[in-house]
C-alpha positions as CSV (number, residue, x, y, z in Angstrom):
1,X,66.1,91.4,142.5
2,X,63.1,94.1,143.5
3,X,60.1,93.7,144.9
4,X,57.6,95.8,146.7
5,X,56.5,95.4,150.3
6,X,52.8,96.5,151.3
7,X,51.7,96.9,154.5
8,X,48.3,98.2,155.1
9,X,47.1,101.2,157.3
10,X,44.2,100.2,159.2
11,X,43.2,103.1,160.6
12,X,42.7,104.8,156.8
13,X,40.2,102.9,154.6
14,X,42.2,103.1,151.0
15,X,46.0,104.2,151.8
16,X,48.8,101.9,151.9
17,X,52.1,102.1,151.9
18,X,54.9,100.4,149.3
19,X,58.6,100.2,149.5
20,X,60.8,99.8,146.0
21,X,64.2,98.4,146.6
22,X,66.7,99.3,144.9
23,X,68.6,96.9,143.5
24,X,72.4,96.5,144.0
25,X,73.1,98.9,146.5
26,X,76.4,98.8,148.7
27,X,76.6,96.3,151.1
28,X,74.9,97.9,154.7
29,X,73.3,100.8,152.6
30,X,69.8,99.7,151.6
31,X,68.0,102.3,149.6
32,X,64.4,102.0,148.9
33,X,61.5,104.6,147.4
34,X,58.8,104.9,149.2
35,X,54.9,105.3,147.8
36,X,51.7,106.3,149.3
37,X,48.7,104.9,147.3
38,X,45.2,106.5,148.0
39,X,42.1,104.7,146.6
40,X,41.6,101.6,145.1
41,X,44.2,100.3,142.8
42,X,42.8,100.3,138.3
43,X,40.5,103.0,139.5
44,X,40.6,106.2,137.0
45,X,42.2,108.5,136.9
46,X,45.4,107.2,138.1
47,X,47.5,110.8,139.2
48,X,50.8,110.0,139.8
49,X,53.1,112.8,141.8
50,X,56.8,112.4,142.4
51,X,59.2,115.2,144.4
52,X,62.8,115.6,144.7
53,X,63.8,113.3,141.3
54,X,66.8,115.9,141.8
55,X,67.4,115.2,145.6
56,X,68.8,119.0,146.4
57,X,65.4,120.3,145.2
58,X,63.8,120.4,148.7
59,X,60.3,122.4,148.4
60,X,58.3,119.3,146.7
61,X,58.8,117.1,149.4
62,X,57.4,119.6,152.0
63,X,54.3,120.0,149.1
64,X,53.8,116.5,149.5
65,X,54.0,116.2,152.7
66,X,51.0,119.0,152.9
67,X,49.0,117.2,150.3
68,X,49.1,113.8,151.9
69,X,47.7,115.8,155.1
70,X,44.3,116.5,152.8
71,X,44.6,113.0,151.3
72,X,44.4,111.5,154.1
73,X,41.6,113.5,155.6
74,X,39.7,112.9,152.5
75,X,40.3,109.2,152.5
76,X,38.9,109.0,156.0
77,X,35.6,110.6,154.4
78,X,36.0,108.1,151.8
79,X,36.3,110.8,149.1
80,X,38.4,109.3,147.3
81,X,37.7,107.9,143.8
82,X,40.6,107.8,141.4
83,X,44.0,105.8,142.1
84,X,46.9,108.5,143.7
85,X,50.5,107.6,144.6
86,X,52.8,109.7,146.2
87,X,56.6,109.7,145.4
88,X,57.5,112.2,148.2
89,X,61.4,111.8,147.7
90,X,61.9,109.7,144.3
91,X,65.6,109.5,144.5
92,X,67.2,107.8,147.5
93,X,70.3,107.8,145.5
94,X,70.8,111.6,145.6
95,X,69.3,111.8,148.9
96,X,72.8,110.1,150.2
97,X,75.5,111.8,148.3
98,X,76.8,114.8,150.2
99,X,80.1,116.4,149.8
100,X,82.1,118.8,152.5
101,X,78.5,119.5,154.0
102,X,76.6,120.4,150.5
103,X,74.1,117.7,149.2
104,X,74.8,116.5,145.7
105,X,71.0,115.3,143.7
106,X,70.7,116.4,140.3
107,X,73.4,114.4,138.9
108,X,74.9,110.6,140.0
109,X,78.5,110.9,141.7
110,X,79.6,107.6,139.6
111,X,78.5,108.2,136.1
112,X,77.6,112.1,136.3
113,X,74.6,111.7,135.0
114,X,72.0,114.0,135.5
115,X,69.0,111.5,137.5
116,X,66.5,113.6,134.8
117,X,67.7,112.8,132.1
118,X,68.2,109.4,130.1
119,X,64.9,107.7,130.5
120,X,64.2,105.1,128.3
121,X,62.1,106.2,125.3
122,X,59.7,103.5,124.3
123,X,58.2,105.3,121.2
124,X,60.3,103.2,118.8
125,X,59.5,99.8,120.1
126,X,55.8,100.6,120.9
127,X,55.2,101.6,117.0
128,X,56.4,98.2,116.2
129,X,54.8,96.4,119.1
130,X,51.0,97.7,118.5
131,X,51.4,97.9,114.3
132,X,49.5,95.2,114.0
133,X,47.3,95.6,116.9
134,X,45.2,99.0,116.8
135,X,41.5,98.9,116.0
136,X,38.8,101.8,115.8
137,X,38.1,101.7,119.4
138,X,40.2,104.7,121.1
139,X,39.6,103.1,124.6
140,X,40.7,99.6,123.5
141,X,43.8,101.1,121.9
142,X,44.7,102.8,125.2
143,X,44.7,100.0,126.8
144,X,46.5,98.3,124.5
145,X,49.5,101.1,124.6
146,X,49.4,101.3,128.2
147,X,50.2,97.2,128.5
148,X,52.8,97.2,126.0
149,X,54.5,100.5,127.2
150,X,55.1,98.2,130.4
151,X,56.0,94.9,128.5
152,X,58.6,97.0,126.8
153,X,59.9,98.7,129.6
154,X,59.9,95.4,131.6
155,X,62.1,94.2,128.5
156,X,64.8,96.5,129.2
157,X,67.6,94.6,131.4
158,X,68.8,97.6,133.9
159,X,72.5,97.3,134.9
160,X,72.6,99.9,138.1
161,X,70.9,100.9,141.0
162,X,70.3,104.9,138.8
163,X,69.0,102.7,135.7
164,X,67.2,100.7,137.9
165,X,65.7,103.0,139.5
166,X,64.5,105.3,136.8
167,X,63.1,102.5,135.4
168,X,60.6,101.7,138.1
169,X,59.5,105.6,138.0
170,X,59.2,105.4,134.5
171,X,56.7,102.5,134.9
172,X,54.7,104.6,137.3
173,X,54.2,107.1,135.5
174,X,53.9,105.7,132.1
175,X,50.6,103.5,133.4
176,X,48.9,107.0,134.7
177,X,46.9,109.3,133.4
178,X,48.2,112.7,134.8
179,X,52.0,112.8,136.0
180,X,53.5,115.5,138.0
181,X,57.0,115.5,138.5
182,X,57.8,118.5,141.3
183,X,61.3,120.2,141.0
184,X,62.4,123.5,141.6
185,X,65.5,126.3,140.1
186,X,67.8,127.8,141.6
187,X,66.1,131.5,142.2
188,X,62.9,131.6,140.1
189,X,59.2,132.6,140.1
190,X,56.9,129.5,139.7
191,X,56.7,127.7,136.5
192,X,55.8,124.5,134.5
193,X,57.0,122.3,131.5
194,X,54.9,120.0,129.2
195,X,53.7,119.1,125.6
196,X,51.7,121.3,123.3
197,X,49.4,118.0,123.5
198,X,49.1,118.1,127.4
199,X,49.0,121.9,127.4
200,X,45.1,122.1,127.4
201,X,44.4,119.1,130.1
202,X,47.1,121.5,132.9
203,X,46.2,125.1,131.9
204,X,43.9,124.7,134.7
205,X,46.9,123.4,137.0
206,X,48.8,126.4,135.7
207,X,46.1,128.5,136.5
208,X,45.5,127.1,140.1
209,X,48.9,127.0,140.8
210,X,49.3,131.1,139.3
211,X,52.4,130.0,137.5
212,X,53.7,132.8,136.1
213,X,55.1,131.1,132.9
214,X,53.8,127.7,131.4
215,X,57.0,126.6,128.7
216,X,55.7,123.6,125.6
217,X,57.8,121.8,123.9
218,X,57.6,117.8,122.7
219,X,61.2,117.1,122.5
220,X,63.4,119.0,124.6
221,X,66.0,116.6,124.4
222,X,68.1,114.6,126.9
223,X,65.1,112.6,127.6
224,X,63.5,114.0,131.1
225,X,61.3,111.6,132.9
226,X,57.8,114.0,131.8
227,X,58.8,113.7,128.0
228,X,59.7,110.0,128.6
229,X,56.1,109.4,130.0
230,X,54.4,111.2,127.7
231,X,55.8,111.9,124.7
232,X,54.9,108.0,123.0
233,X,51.2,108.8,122.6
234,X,52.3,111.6,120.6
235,X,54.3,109.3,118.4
236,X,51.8,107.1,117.9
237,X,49.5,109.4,117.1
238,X,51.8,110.9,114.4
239,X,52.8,107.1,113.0
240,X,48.9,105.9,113.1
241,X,46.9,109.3,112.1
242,X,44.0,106.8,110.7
243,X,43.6,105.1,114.2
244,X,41.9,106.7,116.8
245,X,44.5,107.0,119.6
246,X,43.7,109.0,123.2
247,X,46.5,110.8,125.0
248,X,46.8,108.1,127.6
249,X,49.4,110.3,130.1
250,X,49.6,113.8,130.1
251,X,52.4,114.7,132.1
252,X,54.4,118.1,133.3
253,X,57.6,119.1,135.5
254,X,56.7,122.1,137.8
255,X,59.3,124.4,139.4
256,X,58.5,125.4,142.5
257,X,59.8,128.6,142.5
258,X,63.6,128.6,143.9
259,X,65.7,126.0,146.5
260,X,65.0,128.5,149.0
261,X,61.2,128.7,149.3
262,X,60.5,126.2,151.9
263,X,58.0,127.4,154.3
264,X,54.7,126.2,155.8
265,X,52.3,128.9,154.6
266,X,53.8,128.5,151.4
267,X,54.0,124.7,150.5
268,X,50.8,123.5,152.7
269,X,49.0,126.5,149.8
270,X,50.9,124.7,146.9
271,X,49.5,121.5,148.2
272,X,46.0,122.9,148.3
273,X,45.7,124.4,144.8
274,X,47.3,120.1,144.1
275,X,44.3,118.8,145.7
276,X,42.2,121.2,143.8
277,X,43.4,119.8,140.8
278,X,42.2,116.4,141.9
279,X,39.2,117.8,142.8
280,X,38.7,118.9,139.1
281,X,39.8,115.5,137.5
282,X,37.1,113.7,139.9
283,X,40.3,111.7,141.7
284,X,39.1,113.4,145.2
285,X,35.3,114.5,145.7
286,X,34.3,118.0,146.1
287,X,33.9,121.7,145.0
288,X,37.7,123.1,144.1
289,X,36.0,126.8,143.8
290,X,36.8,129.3,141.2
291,X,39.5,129.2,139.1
292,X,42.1,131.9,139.1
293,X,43.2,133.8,135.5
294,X,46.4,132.5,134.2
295,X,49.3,135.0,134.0
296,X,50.2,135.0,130.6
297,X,49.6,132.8,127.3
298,X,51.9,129.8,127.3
299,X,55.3,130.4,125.6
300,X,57.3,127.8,123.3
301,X,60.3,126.3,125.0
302,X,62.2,127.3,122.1
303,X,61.8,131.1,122.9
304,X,64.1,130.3,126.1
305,X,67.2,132.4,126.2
306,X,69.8,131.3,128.2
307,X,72.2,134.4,129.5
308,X,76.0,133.2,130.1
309,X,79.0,134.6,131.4
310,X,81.7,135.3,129.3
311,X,84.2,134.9,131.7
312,X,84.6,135.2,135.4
313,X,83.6,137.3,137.2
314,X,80.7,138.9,140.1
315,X,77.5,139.5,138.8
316,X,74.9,142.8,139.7
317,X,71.9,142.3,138.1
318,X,70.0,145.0,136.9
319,X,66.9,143.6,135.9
320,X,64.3,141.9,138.5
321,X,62.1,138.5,138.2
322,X,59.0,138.8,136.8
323,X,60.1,141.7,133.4
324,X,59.9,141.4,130.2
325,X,63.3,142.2,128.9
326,X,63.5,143.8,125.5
327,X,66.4,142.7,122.9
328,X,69.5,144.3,123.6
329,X,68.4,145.8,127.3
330,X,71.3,144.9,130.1
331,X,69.9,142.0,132.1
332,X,72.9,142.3,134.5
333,X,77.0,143.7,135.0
334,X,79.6,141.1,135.3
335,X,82.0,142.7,137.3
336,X,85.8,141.7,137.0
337,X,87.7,142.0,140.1
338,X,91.1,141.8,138.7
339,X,91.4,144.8,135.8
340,X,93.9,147.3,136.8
341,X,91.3,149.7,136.2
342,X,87.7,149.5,137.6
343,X,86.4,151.8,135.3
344,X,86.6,149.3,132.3
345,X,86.1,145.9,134.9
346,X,82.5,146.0,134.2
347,X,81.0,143.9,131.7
348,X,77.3,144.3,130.5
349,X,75.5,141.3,130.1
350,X,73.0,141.7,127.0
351,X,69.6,139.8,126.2
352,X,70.0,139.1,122.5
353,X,66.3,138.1,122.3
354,X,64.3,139.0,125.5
355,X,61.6,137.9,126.9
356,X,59.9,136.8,130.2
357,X,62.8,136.9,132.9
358,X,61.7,133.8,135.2
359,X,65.1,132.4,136.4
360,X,68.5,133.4,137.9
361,X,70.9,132.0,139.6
362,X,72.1,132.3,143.1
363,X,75.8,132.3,143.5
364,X,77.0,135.5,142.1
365,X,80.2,134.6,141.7
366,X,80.5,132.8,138.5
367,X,83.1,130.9,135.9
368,X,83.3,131.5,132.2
369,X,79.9,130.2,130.8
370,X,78.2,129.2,133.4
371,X,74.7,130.5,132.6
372,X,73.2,133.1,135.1
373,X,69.5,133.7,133.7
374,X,67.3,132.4,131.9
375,X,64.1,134.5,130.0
376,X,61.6,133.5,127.3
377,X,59.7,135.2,124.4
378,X,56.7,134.5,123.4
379,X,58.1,133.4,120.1
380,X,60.4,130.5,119.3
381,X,64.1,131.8,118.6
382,X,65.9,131.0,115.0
383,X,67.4,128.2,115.1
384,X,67.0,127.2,118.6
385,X,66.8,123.2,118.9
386,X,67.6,120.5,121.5
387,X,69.0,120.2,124.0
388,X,66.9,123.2,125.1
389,X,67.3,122.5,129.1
390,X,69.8,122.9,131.3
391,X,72.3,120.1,131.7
């Protein structure tokens, strides 16, 4: 019930176009996601980039849009040498739902399920596909993952057009050797997620990009679609230590800063420190310069602090993006409009363990525990497990 349709751009050498249908959309509402593949298809490395999985997150698309500008001016010069598919908007789904004027993409209206979380985890079924399988060639047993990561996922029977969908993302990414899922937050400074395996393949990424935070963790929980790609080979590794098994997709979720910064000047930069990257891995020939420092050591994801409101109220915040926050410093006032007295309306909203203060959110009015900033140490928290990201 999907297929892909290809139809060739003459006028570029390597770049083609593909359409994925979703399957068993309303009657009259066709929804499809569109690829751009650059070079020639089984060439290495495969680099897989995907934008708007959460369809209100707006500044990936424009990044894309930018890099596939320097694709395509490298393809003409036949520079390219790896395999690269585009994603620019990887959820038609959330693209479509809308309510009173406001879009609706990081969850699905039906089930309310957030469209990044829920993947399908293959580690279990691939331990017992390739038991019997691995030699002591690494090579060899990438391969042999890489097949049977697909031949499971192919196995798995999806019953909607969201399962369906992340399905066919998942086998993108899964069969690549660098994924890069774009999102952004609500108000935030630039930052990425990924493994403490996949760390040292990005720092360089991080570093390009001047992130101002890299956050590793394997299991996060809820299953995001970078964990979901990447996080078997770790398995495997762990369940086979005598057989020599290569990280076959090293994958990360960056955060474009917040919803709001969509500009020109700013994406069409993003996009050029992205085709550095490429340059680096050998996907795109050419010199990607010097690399800048990275802002700080990478931090464990289990060092996040999440700030919530205790009740409702407006928020003042006190603190800017960008501080470290001490324990017990005042991040930011919830203010109570309704106490008789205003002198004793103001609540002080405390940082129990501090850290790097990255994230915030926008809407300053706010319910009882919703949560309004986010910071982390350079230090996991006690007894701070999954879920460790936001629902």
């Amino acid at each position: 019930m999907t297929h892909l349709e290809y139809r060739k751009l003459e006028d570029l050498p390597t770049k083609a176009v593909a359409d994925f249908i979703l399957p068993w959309s309303m009657p009259g509402a066709e929804m499809k996601i569109r690829h751009f593949r650059y070079g020639i298809p089984g060439s290495r490395p495969r680099v897989y980039l995907q934008a708007s999985l959460h369809a209100d997150e707006i500044p990936g698309m424009l990044v894309l849009h930018h890099l596939m500008r320097l694709l395509d001016t490298a393809d003409r010069a036949r520079h390219i040498r790896g395999e690269i598919i585009i994603v620019p908007a990887a959820n038609p789904m959330g693209l479509s739902q809308w309510t009173f004027g406001t879009q609706q993409g990081r969850f699905e209206s039906k089930s309310g399920i957030n469209f990044n979380r829920d993947y399908p985890c293959l580690s279990e079924a691939l331990v017992k596909t390739v038991k019997d399988q691995l030699n002591d060639e690494a090579s060899e047993n990438r391969e042999l993952i890489r097949q049977s990561a697909l031949t499971e996922l192919g196995n798995i029977q999806p019953k909607t057009p969201a399962e369906a969908m992340k399905q066919h993302l998942l086998g993108e990414g899964i069969q690549s050797d660098y994924v890069i899922d774009l999102h952004c937050d609500d108000i935030a400074l630039l930052h990425l997620y990924t493994s403490p395996s996949s760390w040292p393949e990005f720092s360089d990424l991080a570093s390009q990009l001047r992130a101002e935070l890299v956050l590793l963790e394997s299991v996060s929980g809820g299953d995001p679609f970078d964990e979901a790609c990447s996080r078997p080979w770790s398995d495997l590794v762990a369940a086979y230590p005598k057989h020599p098994i290569l990280q076959g997709c090293h994958a990360t979720t960056i955060e474009l800063r917040g919803g709001q910064d969509v500009g020109q000047d700013l994406s069409s930069a993003d996009a050029a420190n992205l085709f550095r990257f490429l340059q680096r891995r050998k996907a795109v020939l050419g010199n990607p310069g010097s690399l800048p420092e990275l802002s700080r050591p990478a931090r464990p994801l289990k060092g996040l602090e999440q700030l919530c409101s205790p009740q409702a109220g407006i928020t003042v915040f006190r603190k800017p993006l960008g501080e470290e926050i001490n324990p017990g410093e005042t991040v930011a006032d919830l203010i109570d409009p309704h106490a008789e007295d205003p002198r004793n309306g103001t609540i002080p909203l405390i940082s129990e363990s501090g850290g790097f203060f990255y994230a915030r959110k926008s809407n300053h009015l706010v319910g009882a525990g919703d949560i309004i900033a986010r910071m982390c140490a350079d230090h996991p928290i006690q007894g701070r497990n999954a879920p460790m990201l936001s629902p």
